[in-house]
C-alpha positions in Angstrom: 9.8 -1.7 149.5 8.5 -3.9 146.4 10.8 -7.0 146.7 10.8 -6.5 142.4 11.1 -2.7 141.7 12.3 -1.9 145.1 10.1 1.0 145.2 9.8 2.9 148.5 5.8 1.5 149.4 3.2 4.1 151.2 1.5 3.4 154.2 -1.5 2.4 151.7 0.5 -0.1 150.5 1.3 -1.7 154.1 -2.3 -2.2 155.7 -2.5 -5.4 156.5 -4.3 -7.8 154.2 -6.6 -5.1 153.1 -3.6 -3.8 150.7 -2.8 -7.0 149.0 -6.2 -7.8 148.8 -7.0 -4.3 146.9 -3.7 -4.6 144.7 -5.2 -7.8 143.8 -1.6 -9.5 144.9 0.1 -7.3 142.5 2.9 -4.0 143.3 1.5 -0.9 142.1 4.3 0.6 140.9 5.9 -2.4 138.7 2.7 -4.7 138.6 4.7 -8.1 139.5 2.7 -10.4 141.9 3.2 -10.7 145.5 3.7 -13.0 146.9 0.7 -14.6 149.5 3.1 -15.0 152.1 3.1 -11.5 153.3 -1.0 -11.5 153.6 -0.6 -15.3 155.3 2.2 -13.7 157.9 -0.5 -10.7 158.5 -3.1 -13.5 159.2 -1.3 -15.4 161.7 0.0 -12.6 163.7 -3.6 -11.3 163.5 -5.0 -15.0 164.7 -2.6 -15.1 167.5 -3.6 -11.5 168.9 -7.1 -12.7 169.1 -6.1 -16.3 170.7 -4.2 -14.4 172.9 -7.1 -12.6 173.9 -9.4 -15.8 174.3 -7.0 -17.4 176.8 -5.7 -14.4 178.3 -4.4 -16.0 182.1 -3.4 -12.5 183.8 -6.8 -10.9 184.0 -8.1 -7.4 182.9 -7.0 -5.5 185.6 -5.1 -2.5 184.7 -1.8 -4.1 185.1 -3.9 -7.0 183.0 -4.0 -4.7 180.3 -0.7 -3.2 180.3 0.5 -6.9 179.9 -1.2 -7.4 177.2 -0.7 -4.3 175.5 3.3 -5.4 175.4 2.5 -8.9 174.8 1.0 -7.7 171.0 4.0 -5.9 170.5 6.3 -9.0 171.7 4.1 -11.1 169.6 4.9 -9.0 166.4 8.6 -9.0 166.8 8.5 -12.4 167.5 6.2 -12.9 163.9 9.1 -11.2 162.4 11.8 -13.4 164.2 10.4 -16.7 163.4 10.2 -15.5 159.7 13.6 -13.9 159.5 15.3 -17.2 161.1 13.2 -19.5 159.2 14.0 -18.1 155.7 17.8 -16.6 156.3 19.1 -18.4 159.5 19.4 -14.8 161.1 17.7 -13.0 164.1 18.0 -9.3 163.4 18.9 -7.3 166.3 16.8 -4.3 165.6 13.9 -6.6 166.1 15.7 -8.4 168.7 16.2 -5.2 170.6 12.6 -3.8 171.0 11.5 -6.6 172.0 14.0 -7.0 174.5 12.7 -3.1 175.7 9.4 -4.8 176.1 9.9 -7.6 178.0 12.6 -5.3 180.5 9.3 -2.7 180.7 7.5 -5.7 181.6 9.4 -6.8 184.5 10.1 -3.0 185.8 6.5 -2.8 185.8 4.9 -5.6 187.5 8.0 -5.4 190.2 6.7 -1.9 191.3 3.3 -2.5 190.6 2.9 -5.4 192.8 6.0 -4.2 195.2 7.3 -7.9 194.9 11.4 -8.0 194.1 10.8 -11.4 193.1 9.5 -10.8 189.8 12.7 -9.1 189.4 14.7 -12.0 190.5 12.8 -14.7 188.6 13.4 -12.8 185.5 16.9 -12.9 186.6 17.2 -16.5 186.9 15.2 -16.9 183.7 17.6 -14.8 181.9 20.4 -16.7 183.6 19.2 -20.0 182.9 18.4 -19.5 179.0 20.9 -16.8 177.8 23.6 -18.0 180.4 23.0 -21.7 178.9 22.9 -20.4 175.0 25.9 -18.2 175.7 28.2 -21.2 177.3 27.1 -23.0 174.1 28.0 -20.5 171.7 31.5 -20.5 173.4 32.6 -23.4 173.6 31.2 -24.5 169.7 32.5 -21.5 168.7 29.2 -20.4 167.2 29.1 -23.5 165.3 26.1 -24.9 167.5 24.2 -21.8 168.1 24.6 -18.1 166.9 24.5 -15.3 168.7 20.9 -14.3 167.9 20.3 -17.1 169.6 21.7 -16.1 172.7 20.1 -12.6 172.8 16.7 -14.5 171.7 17.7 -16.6 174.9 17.8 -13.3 176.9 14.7 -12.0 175.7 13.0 -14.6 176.2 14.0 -15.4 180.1 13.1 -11.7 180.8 9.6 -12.4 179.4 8.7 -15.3 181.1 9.3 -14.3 184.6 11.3 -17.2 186.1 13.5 -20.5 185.8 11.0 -22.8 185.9 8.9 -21.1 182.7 12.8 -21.0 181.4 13.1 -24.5 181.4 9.9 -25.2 180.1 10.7 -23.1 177.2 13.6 -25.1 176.4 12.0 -28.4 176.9 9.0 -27.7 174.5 11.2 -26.1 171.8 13.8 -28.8 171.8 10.8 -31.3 171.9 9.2 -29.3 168.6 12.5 -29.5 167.0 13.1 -32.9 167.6 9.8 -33.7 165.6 10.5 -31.5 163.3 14.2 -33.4 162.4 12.0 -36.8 162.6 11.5 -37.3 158.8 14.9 -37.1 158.3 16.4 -39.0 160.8 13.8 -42.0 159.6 14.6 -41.4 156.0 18.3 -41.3 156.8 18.7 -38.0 154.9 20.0 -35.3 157.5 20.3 -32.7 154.7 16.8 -32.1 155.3 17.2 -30.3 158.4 21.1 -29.7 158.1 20.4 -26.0 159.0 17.1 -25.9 160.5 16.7 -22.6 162.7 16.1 -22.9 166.2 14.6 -20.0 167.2 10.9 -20.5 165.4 11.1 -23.3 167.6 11.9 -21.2 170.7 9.4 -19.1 169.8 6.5 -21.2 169.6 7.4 -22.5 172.9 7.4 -19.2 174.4 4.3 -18.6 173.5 3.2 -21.9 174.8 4.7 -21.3 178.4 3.8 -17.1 178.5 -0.4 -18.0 177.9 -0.4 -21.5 179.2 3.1 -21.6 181.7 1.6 -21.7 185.1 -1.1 -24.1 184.0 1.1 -26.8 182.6 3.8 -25.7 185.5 0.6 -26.7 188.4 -0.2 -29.9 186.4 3.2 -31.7 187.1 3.4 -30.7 190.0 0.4 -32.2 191.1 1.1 -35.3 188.8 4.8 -35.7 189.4 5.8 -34.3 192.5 2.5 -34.6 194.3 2.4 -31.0 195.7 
């Protein structure tokens, strides 16, 4: 609906991009501008469907395809995540849950489809060592130092990466983002700046990070660090 009028909009009124573009950023029913941010969202969930495609790591095989057929949908909730906890501080479950459905699909899937149990297990441990960690949190702060949308985002996200090690990674790379991120303020000595920064945009980005690029970077320190 309008965020002015509250009218009910049409499904001519929701194409992406195109209907902003031929409303000339305005609602048709009450004429008040929109704003560019819906457009800009529908622009960066478009670019990162078409960067997903460029680096795409799991091939085009059938089971290929079916990955990435649920990774556009993943990639939409998670659009909708990173806006919803970025502007309100809240990850709505009836994003939260789809997505979940998605990544669950995923690992019934590729278990059967590649008769291996341990894609079933990794996701296990994944879920174990993200959600498990982000539930103990929530507990014992009392959901002072991380809501519960966190620890179903930590759920979804240990299903969707297949294992602990990815789960890990995702972990590192988000708290590494959001320790840049709090940088500035730290230096400038004014922590109100990022008092209630969200956390999950940060876990989001880094699960993209790991899903497209998790095996690579896994490899490299391996053979850098561990010299495997």
């Amino acid at each position: 609906m309008c965020p002015d009028c509250h009218h009910q909009l049409g499904f001519w009124d929701l194409i992406p991009v195109f209907s902003w573009l031929g409303l000339k950023g305005k609602c048709r029913y009450c004429h008040k501008p929109i704003s560019p941010q819906y457009p800009l969202v529908e622009l960066l969930t478009a670019a990162l469907f078409i960067f997903s495609y460029a680096v795409w790591p799991y091939g085009w095989a059938d089971i290929g395809i079916f990955q990435f057929a649920v990774w556009l949908g993943v990639s939409t909730g998670f659009m909708a995540l990173t806006i919803y906890d970025a502007r309100w501080q809240i990850l709505p479950s009836r994003v939260l849950y789809p997505v979940g459905v998605l990544a669950a699909l995923q690992v019934v899937v590729l278990t059967f489809a590649q008769r291996d149990w341990q894609v079933a297990f990794g996701a296990l441990l994944g879920v174990i060592c993200l959600g498990g960690l982000f539930y103990a949190l929530f507990q014992v702060s009392g959901g002072r130092w991380i809501g519960g949308g966190d620890v179903r985002l930590g759920v979804v996200i240990g299903l969707l990466v297949g294992g602990p090690a990815e789960a890990i990674l995702v972990l590192f790379i988000a708290s590494l983002l959001g320790t840049m991120f709090a940088l500035p303020s730290l230096i400038t000595k004014k922590p109100e700046l990022t008092r209630r920064v969200a956390f999950g945009p940060f876990l989001v980005v880094a699960t993209v990070i790991v899903y497209l690029f998790g095996a690579s970077l896994i490899n490299w320190y391996k053979t850098h660090f561990l010299l495997l």
